[in-house]
C-alpha positions in Angstrom: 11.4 -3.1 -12.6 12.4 -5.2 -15.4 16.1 -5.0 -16.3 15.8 -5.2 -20.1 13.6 -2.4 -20.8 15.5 1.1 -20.9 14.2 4.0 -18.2 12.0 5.7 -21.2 10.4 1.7 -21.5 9.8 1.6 -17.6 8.5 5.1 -17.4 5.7 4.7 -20.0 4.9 0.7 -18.7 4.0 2.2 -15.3 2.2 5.1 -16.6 0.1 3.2 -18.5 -1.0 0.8 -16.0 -2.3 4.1 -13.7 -4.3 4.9 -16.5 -5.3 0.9 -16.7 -6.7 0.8 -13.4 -8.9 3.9 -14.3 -10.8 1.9 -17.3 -13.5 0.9 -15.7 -14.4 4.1 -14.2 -17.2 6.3 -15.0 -16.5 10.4 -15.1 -18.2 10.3 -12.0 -16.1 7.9 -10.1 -13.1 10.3 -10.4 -14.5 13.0 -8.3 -15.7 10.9 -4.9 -14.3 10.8 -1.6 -16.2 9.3 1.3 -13.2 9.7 4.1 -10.5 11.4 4.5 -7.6 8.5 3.5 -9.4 7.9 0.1 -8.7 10.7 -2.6 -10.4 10.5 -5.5 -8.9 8.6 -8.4 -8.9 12.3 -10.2 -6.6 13.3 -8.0 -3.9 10.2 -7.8 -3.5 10.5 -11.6 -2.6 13.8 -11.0 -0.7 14.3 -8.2 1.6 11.0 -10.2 2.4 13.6 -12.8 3.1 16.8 -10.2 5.5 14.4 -9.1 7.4 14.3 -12.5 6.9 18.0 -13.5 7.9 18.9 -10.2 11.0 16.8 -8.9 12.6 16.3 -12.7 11.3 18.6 -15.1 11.2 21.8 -13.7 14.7 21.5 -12.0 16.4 19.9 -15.3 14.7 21.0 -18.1 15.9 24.7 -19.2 12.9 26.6 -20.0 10.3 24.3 -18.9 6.6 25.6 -19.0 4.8 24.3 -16.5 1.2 22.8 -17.6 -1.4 24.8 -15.6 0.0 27.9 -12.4 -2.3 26.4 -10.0 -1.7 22.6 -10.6 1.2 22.3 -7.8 -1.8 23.6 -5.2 -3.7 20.9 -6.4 -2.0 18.1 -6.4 0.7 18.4 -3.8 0.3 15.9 -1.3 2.3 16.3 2.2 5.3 18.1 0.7 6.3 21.3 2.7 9.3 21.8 1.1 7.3 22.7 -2.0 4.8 24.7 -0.9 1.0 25.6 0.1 -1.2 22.7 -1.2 -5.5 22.1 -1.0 -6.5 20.3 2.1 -6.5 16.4 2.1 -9.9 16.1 3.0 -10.8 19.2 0.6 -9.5 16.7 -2.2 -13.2 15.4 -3.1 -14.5 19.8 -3.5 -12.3 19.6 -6.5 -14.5 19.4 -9.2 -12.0 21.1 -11.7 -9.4 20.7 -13.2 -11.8 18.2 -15.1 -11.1 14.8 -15.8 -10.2 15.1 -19.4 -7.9 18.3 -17.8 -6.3 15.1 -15.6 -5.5 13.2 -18.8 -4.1 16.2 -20.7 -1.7 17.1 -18.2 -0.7 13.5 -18.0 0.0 13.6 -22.2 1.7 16.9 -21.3 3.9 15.7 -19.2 4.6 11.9 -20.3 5.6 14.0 -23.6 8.3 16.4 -21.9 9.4 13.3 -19.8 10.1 11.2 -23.5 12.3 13.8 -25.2 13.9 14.3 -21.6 14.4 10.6 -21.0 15.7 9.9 -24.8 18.4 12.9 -24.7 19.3 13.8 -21.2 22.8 12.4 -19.7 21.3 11.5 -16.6 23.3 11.4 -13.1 23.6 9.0 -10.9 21.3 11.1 -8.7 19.0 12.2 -11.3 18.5 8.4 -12.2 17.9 7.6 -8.8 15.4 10.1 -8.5 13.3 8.5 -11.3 13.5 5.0 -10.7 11.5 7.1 -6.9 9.5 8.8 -9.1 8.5 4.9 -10.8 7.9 3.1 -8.0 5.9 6.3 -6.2 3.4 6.2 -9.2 3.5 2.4 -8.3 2.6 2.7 -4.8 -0.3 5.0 -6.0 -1.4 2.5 -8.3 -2.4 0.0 -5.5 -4.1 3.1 -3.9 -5.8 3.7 -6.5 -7.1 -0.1 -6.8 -7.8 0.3 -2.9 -10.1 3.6 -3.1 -11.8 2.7 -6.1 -13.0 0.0 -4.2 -13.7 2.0 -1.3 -15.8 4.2 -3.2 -17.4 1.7 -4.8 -18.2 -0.3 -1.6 -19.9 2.5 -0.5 -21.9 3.3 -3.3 -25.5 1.6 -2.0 -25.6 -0.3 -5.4 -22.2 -2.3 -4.5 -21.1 -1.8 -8.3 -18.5 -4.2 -9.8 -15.6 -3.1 -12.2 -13.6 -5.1 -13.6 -9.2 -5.0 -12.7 -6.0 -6.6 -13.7 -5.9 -8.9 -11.3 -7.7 -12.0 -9.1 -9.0 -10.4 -5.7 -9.6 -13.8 -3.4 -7.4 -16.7 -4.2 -7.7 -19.7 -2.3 -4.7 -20.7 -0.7 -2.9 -24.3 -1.0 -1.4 -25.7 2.2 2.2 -24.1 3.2 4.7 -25.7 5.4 5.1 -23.4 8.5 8.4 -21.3 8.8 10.6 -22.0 11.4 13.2 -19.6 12.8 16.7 -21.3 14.2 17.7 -19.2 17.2 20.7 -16.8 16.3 21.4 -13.8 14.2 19.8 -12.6 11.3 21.0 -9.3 9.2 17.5 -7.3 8.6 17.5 -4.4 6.0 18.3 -4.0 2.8 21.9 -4.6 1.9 22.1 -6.1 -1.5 20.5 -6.8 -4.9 19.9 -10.1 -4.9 17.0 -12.6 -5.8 15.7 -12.0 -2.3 15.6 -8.1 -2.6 14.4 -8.3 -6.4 16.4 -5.5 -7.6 18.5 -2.3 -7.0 15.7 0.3 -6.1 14.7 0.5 -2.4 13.4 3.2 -0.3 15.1 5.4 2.3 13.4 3.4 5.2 15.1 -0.3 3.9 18.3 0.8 4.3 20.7 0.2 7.6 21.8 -3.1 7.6 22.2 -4.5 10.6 22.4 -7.4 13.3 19.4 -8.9 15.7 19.2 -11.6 17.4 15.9 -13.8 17.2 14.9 -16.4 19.5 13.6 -19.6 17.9 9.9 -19.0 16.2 7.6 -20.6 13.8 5.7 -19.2 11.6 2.4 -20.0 10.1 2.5 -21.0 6.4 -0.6 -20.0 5.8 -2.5 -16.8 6.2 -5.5 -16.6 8.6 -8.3 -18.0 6.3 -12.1 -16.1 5.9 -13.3 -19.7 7.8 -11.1 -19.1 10.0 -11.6 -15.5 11.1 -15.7 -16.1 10.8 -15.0 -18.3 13.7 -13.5 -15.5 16.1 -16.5 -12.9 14.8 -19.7 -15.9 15.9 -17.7 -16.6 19.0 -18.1 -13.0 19.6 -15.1 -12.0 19.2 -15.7 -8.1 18.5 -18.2 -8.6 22.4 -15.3 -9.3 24.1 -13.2 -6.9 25.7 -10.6 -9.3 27.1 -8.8 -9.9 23.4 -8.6 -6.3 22.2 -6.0 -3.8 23.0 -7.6 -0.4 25.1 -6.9 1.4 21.8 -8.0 -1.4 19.3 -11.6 -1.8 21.9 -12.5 1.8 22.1 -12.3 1.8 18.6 -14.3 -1.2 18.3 -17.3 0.6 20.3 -16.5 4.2 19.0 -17.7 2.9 15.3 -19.5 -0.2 16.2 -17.1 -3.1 14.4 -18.7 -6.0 14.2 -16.4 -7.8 11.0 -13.7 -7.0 8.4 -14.3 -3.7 6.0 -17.0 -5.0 3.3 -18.1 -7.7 5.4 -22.2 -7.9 5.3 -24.7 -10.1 7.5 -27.7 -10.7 5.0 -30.4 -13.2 6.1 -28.2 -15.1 8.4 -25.1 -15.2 5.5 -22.1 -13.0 5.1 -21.2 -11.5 2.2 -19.0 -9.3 1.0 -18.3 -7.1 -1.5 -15.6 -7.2 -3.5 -14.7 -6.0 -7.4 -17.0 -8.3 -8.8 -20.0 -6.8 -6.7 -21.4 -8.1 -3.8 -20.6 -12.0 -3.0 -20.8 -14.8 -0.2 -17.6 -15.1 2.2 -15.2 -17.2 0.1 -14.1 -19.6 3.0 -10.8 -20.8 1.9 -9.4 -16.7 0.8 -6.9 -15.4 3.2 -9.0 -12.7 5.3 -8.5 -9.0 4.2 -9.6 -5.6 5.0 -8.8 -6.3 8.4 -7.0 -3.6 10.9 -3.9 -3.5 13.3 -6.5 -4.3 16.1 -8.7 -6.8 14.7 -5.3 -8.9 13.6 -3.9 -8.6 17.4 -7.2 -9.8 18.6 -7.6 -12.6 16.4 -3.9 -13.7 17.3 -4.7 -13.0 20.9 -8.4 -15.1 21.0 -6.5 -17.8 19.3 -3.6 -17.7 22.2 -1.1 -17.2 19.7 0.4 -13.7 18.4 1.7 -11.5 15.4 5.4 -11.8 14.3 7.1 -8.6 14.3 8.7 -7.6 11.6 12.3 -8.5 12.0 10.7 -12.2 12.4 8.8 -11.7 9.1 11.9 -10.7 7.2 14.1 -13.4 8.3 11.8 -15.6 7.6 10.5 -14.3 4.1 12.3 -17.2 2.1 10.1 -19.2 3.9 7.0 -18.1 3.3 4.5 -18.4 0.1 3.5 -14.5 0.8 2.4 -11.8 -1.5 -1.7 -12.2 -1.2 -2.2 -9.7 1.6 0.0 -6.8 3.6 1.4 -8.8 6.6 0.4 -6.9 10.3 3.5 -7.0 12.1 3.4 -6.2 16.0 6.1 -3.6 15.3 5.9 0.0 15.3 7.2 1.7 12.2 10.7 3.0 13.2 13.9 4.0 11.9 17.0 1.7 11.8 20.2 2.6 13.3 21.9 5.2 11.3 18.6 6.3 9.5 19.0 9.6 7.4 16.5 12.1 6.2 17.5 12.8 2.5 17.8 16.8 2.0 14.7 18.7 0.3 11.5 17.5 -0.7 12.7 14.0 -1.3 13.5 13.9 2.4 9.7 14.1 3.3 8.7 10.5 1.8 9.3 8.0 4.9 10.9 9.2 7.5 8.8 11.6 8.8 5.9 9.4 9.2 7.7 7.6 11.6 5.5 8.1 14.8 2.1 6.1 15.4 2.1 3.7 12.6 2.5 -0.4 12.5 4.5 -1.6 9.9 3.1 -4.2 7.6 5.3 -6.7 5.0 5.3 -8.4 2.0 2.7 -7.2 -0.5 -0.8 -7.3 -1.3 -2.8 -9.0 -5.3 -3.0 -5.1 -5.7 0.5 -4.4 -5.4 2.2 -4.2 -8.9 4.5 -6.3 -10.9 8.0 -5.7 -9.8 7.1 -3.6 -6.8 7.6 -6.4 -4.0 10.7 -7.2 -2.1 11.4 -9.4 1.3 13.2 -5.6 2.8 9.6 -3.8 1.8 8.4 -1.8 4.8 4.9 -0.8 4.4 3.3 1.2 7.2 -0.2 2.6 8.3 -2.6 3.6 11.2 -3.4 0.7 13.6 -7.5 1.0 12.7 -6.5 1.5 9.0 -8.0 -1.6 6.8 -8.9 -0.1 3.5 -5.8 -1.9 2.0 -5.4 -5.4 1.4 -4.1 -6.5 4.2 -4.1 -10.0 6.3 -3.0 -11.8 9.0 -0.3 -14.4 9.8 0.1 -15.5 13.6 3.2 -16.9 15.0 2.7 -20.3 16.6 3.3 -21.2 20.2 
């Protein structure tokens, strides 16, 4: 967040930039939702505000009226603490509340949150809770870049919309990264330029010693030239450089290139926010999953860092273009504590299946990055932005 601007400032700078995001979109666009782990942009923008009216209002507020009875059915997301909520994959059925219902409950809510902001002596806990509250709207917001464009690159027309930011950026040449053998403290522990603030979330935190033996890094991430190389060597034909999980998933849905990758006349293309276009060559690679980045690493007889060797060597690295895979599972740190209530649902209990992923993505939002960041999805996962950096041998 930025430091001069007072909480009421923050709150309605990220607010608006959900509703940024949204510009391009047609009433229709609001609504779809080809797979499960894309929810309709309807839905983010609502389930952003359920958060506020929820967690701060309701609890805080003598005499709050809630907006709409059934609106905490709708857009509760995973939180059991709070109650019965619609189906995850039952999000795209939901063709009311409308869209302009969406935005009304947002003006609704961004009013109560104004008066509560501008005259409420706020705790240390409460004002903990919303600086969550900021940065959970945040992480939406590059889900909502990512499922726009999942809906969109799956609309047979391949539309374009336009965003705040530049998708593929070529890359200038990095030195590599290289890791002294010794210790190295991991977590978050401090703000500090490094950190980029005082916020962090419940899974940053432990602090602790590990020993690292000496690595180095590549400065650059894997390039679309690059990775175009594994895919015509027939990389995705080969059995000997996927994991058993990472192959069978190869055959089970017949992977033959990154998400949005197409083979027209002999090119590739792909599609991207601007519509459909050729491979840009010299872009980091994106859209790629746990498995295709192991097998890349692993046809180039090299491998992915994990993540302890990603943080430590963070102020290294020119990153920031594309989620990092790690080789790590996602996992607590020593002395990891769920948070009572609702709020204790956010990270920790996610911990089971999932590869962590670092730095942050073009779709990630100002202010939002830090070097202790611990992202995390599903190995096969590769709707997000996310890229690959190999440790050299």
């Amino acid at each position: 967040m930025i430091a001069e601007q007072t909480l009421t400032e923050q709150y309605y700078r990220v607010r608006l930039h959900s509703e940024a995001i949204c510009r391009g979109l047609e009433t229709e666009d609001y609504v779809v939702q080809p797979v499960a782990d894309v929810s309709p942009p309807k839905w983010h923008l609502g389930h952003t505000t359920w958060f506020w009216e929820t967690f701060v209002l309701k609890p805080n507020v003598p005499g709050y009226r809630i907006f709409h009875d059934d609106f905490s059915y709708v857009f509760n997301s995973y939180y059991e603490t709070v109650g019965k909520r619609v189906l995850r994959t039952d999000r795209g059925n939901l063709s009311r509340p409308t869209v302009a219902g969406v935005y009304a409950y947002r003006a609704y809510v961004d009013e109560q949150m104004s008066r509560f902001l501008d005259t409420a002596e706020l705790s240390p806990d409460l004002h903990a809770l919303i600086l969550l509250g900021l940065n959970h709207e945040q992480q939406h917001q590059e889900l909502l870049i990512t499922d726009i464009k999942y809906i969109l690159g799956h609309n047979p027309l391949l539309p374009a919309i336009e965003m705040p930011f530049q998708e593929h950026q070529s890359q200038l040449p990095s030195p590599d990264a290289v890791l002294a053998e010794g210790i190295y403290t991991i977590g978050y522990h401090s703000p500090d330029s490094q950190t980029g603030g005082s916020f962090y979330f419940d899974n940053e935190v432990g602090s602790h010693k590990v020993y690292l033996n000496k690595t180095t890094l590549n400065g650059n991430l894997v390039t679309n030239e690059a990775y175009l190389a594994f895919v015509e060597s027939g990389g995705y034909q080969n059995f000997r450089h996927w994991l058993s999980d990472g192959w069978a998933w190869v055959k089970a849905n017949d992977i033959q290139a990154p998400l949005y990758w197409h083979r027209i006349d002999g090119a590739w293309w792909q599609y991207t926010l601007d519509g459909l276009r050729p491979v840009d060559l010299n872009a980091p690679v994106c859209h790629v999953s746990h498995y295709e980045a192991d097998a890349y690493a692993r046809w180039t007889g090299q491998r992915l860092p994990t993540e302890l060797e990603w943080e430590a060597a963070a102020p290294q690295l020119n990153w920031g273009a594309r989620w990092e895979w790690t080789n790590s599972a996602y996992l607590p740190y020593p002395g990891f504590v769920t948070a009572e209530g609702a709020v204790g649902e956010y990270n920790g209990k996610f911990m089971s299946g999932q590869m962590v992923l670092r730095g942050a993505s073009v779709a990630t939002p100002e202010g939002h990055s830090r070097a202790t960041y611990r992202n995390f999805f599903q190995p096969d996962k590769r709707w997000q932005y996310t890229g690959i950096r190999v440790v050299k041998n």
